[in-house]
C-alpha positions as CSV (number, residue, x, y, z in Angstrom):
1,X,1.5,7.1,14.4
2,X,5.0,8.9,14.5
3,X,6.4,5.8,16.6
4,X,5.2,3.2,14.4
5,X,7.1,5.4,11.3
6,X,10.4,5.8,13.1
7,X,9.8,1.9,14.0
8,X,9.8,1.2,9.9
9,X,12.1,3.8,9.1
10,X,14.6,2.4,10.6
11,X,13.9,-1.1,10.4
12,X,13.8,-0.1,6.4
13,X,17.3,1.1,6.8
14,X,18.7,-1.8,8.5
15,X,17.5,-4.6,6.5
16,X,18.1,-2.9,3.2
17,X,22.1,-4.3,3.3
18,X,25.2,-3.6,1.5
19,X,26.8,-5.2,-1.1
20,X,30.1,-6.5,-2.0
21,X,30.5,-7.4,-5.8
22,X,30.1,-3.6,-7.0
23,X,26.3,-3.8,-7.4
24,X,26.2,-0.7,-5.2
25,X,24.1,1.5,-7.8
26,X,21.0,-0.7,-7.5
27,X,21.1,-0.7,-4.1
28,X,21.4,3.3,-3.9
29,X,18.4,3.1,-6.3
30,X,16.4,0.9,-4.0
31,X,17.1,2.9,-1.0
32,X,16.1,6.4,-3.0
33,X,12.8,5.3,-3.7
34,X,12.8,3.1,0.1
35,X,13.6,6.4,1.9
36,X,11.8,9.1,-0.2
37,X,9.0,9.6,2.8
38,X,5.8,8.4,2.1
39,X,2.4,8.1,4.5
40,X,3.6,4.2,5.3
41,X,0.1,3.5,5.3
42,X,0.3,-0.2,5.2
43,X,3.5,-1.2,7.3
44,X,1.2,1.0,9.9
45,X,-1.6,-0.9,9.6
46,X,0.2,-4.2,10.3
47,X,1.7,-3.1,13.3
48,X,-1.1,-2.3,14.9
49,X,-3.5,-5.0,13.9
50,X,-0.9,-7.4,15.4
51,X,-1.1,-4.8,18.5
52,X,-4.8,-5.0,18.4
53,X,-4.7,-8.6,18.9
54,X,-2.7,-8.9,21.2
55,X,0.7,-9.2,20.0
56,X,4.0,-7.2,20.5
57,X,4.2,-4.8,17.0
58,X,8.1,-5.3,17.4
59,X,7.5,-9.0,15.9
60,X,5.6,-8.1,12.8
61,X,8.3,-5.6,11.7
62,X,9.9,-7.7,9.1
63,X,6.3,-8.1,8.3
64,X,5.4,-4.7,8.2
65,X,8.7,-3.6,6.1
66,X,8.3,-6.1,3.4
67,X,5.0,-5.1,2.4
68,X,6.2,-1.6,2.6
69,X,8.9,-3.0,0.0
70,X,6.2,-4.1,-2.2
71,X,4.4,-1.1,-2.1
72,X,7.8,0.9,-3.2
73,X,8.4,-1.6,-6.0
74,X,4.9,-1.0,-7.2
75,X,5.3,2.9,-7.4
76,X,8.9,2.4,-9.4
77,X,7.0,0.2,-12.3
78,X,4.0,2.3,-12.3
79,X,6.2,5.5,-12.5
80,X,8.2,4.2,-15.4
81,X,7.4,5.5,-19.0
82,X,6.2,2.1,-20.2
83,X,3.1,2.4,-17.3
84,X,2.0,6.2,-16.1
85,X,5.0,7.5,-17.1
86,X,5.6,9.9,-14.1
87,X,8.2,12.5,-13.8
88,X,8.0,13.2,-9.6
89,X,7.1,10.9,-6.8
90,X,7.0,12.6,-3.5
91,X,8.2,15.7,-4.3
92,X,11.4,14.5,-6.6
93,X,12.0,13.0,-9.5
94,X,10.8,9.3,-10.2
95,X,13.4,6.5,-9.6
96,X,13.5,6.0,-13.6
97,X,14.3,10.0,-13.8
98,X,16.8,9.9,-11.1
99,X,18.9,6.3,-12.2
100,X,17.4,5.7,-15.6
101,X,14.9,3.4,-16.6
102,X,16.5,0.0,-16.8
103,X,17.9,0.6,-13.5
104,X,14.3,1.6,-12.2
105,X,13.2,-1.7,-13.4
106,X,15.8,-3.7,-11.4
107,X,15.2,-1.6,-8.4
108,X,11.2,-2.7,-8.4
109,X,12.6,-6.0,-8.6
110,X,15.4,-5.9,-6.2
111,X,12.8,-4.2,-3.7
112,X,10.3,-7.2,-4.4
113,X,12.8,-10.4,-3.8
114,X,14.1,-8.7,-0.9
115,X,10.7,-8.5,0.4
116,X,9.8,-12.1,0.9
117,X,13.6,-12.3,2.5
118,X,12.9,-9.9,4.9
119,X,9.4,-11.7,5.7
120,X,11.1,-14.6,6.5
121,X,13.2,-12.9,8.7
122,X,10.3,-12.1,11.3
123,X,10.6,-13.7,15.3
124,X,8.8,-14.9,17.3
125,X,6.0,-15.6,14.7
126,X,4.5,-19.5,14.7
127,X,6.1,-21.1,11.9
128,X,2.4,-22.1,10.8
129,X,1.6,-18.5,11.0
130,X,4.3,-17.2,9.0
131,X,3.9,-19.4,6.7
132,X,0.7,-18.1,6.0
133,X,1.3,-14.9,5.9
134,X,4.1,-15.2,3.4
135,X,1.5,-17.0,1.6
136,X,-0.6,-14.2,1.9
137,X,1.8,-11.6,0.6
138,X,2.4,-13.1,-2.1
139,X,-0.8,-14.0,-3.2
140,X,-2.6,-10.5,-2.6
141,X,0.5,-8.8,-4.1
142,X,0.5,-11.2,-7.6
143,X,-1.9,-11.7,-10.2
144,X,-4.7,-12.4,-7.6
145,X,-3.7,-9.0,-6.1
146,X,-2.0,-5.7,-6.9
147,X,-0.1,-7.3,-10.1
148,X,-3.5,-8.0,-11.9
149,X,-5.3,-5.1,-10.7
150,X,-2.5,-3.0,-12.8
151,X,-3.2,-5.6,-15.8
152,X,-6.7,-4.4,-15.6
153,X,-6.3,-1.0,-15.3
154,X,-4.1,-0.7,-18.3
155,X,-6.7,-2.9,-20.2
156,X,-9.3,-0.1,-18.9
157,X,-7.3,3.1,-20.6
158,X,-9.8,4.7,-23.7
159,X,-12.9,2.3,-22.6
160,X,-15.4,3.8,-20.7
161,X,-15.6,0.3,-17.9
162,X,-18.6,0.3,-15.7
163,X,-18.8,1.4,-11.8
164,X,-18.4,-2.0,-11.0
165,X,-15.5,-2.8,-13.3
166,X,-13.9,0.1,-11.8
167,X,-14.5,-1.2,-8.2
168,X,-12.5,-4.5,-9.2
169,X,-9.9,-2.5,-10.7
170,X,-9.3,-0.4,-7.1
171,X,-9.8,-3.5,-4.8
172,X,-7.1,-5.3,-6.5
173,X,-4.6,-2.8,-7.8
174,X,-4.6,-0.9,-4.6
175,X,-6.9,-2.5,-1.5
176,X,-5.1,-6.4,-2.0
177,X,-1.9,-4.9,-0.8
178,X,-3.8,-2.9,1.5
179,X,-5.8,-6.1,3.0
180,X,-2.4,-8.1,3.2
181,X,-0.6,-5.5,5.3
182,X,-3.8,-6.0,8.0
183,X,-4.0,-9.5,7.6
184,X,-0.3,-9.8,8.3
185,X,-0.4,-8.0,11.3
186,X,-3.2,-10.3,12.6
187,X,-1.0,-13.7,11.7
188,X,2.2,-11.8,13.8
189,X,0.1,-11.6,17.1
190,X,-0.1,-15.1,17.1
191,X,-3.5,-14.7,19.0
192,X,-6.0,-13.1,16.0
193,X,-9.0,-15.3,16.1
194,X,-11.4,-15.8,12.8
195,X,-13.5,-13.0,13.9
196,X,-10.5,-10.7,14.3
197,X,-9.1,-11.9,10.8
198,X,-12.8,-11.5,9.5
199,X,-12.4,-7.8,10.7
200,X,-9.1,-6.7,9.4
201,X,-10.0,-7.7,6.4
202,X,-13.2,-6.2,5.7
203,X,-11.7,-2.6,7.4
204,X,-9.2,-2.9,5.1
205,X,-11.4,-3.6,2.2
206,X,-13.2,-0.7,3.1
207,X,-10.4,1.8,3.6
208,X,-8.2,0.5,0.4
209,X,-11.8,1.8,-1.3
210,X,-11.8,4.8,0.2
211,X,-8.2,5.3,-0.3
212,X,-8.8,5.0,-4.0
213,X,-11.8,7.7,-4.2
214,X,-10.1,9.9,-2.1
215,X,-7.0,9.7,-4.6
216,X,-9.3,9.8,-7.7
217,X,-10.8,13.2,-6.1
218,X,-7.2,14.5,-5.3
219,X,-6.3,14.3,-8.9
220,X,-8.3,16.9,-9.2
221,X,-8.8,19.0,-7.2
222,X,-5.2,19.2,-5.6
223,X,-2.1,20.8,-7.0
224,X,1.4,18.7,-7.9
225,X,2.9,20.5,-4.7
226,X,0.3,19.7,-2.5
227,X,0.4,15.9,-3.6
228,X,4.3,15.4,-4.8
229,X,3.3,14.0,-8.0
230,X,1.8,15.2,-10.9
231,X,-2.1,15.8,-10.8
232,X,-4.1,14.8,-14.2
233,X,-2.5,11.7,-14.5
234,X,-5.9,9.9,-14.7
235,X,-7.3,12.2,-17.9
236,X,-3.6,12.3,-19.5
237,X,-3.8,9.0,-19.6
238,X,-7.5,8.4,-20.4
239,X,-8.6,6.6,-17.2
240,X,-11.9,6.1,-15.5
241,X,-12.2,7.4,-12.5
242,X,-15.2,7.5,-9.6
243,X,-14.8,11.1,-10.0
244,X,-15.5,10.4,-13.9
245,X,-18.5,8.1,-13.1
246,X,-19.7,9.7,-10.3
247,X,-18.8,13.0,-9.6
248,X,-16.9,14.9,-7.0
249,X,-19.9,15.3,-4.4
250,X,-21.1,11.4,-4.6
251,X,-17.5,10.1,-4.9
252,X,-16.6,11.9,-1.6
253,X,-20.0,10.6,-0.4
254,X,-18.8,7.0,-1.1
255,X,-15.5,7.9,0.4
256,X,-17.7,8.5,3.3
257,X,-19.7,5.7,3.5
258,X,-16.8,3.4,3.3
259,X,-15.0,4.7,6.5
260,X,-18.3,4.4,8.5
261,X,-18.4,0.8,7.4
262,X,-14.4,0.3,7.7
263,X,-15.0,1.6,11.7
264,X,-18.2,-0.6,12.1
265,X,-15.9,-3.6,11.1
266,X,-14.2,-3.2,14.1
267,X,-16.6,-3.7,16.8
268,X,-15.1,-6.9,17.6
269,X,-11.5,-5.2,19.1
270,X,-13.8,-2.7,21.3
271,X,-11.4,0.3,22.8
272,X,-8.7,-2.0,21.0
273,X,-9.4,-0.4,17.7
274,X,-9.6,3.3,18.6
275,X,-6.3,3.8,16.7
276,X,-7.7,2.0,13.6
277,X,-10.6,3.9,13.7
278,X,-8.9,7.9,14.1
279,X,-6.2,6.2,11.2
280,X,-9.6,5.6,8.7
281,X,-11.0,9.0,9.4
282,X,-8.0,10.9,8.8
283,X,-7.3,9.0,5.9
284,X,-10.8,9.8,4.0
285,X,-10.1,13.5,4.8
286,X,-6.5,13.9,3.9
287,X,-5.4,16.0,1.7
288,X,-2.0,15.2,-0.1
């Protein structure tokens, strides 16, 4: 796990380049947010789901650091005062606290364009391949994706949405960017069959879930300093939660339920997936 983080740490920090024309401040604000830590979850996942299919992780880096782009971008907008309106990410103060709010807005987009360059960077990748996972970026990180998921969870705030609402919410907004950073990984091996792509994307489906409950529970039961952030962000802001629907005891029973099906899913990659399956286990038990 700590190789494949030094592997996108400083691939992060190589292809986020200078500038010349004196737009040096957005770039300093892209790189803040870039470098602030972070679990790098996702780039993670499609390193190894290229490894588990045979590839070399080394080619899906581009890959793997333009989805972790994405996923910075994301926190920057939903930070800003006009979304969640947070204060502290990580453990310091929110891009839009740190280099103002309109600044914050162009450093989301900055991270986002420079994404899909950075894709498009990748080696050694078939050009049919890439192609599609570019395609699949983008799709699972618009409106089909992440983008709408957020555009239904803002509809959501002061309604009381059903469990099943809720779980369309989650799969979008978080598990689409979630699913793309496994399927990516699979298209970079150059080798991932249909069964393989079947896989990664129902683990991922399963853990982006998970991921999501776990968080919901964390709100509440953790402390800002244990989590970086501020903790009752979902009441503040009136949003349904699992933990609202459910309760603490059957959401982490769901949490549950979902890694044991996310580690069923990969029965196809046999010792293969070992990693995988210790990565979704410590992820429905973590704590921050």
């Amino acid at each position: 796990m700590q190789g494949y983080i030094d592997l996108v740490n400083s691939g992060l920090s190589e292809l986020l380049y200078d500038v010349c024309d004196g737009q040096d401040y957005i770039v300093e604000a892209m790189n803040y947010s870039l470098s602030n830590g972070g679990k790098r979850i996702r780039p993670v996942l499609t390193l190894e789901f290229c490894r588990a299919c045979g590839g070399n992780p080394e080619d899906a880096l581009c890959l793997a650091c333009a989805v972790e782009m994405i996923h910075t971008y994301s926190l920057i907008h939903d930070d800003l005062p006009c979304m969640d309106n947070d204060d502290f990410r990580r453990g310091k103060p929110s891009c839009h606290k740190a280099y103002g709010e309109e600044y914050a807005l162009l450093a989301g987009d900055g991270l986002l364009t420079l994404a899909f360059e950075t894709a498009l960077k990748s080696k050694n990748i078939e050009s049919g391949n890439l192609i599609e996972a570019v395609k699949t970026l983008a799709n699972l990180a618009g409106v089909s994706g992440m983008v709408g998921g957020q555009v239904l969870d803002l509809q959501s705030e002061n309604l009381s949405p059903s469990l099943e609402k809720l779980q369309t919410v989650d799969r979008l907004k978080t598990g689409a960017l979630i699913k793309a950073a496994a399927l990516l990984g699979c298209y970079a091996s150059n080798r991932a069959d249909e069964k393989m792509l079947a896989a990664a994307e129902r683990y991922s489906e399963c853990i982006g879930s998970a991921f999501q409950i776990v968080d919901d529970i964390l709100d509440v039961t953790s402390t800002s300093e244990e989590l970086g952030k501020p903790v009752g962000s979902d009441e503040k802001n009136n949003k349904m939660t699992y933990v609202a629907l459910m309760g603490i005891k059957n959401s982490e029973k769901e949490a549950e339920r979902l890694t044991d099906e996310a580690i069923a899913a990969l029965e196809c990659f046999a010792d293969e997936g070992s990693f995988l399956k210790e990565l979704a286990l410590t992820l429905s038990k973590r704590k921050s």
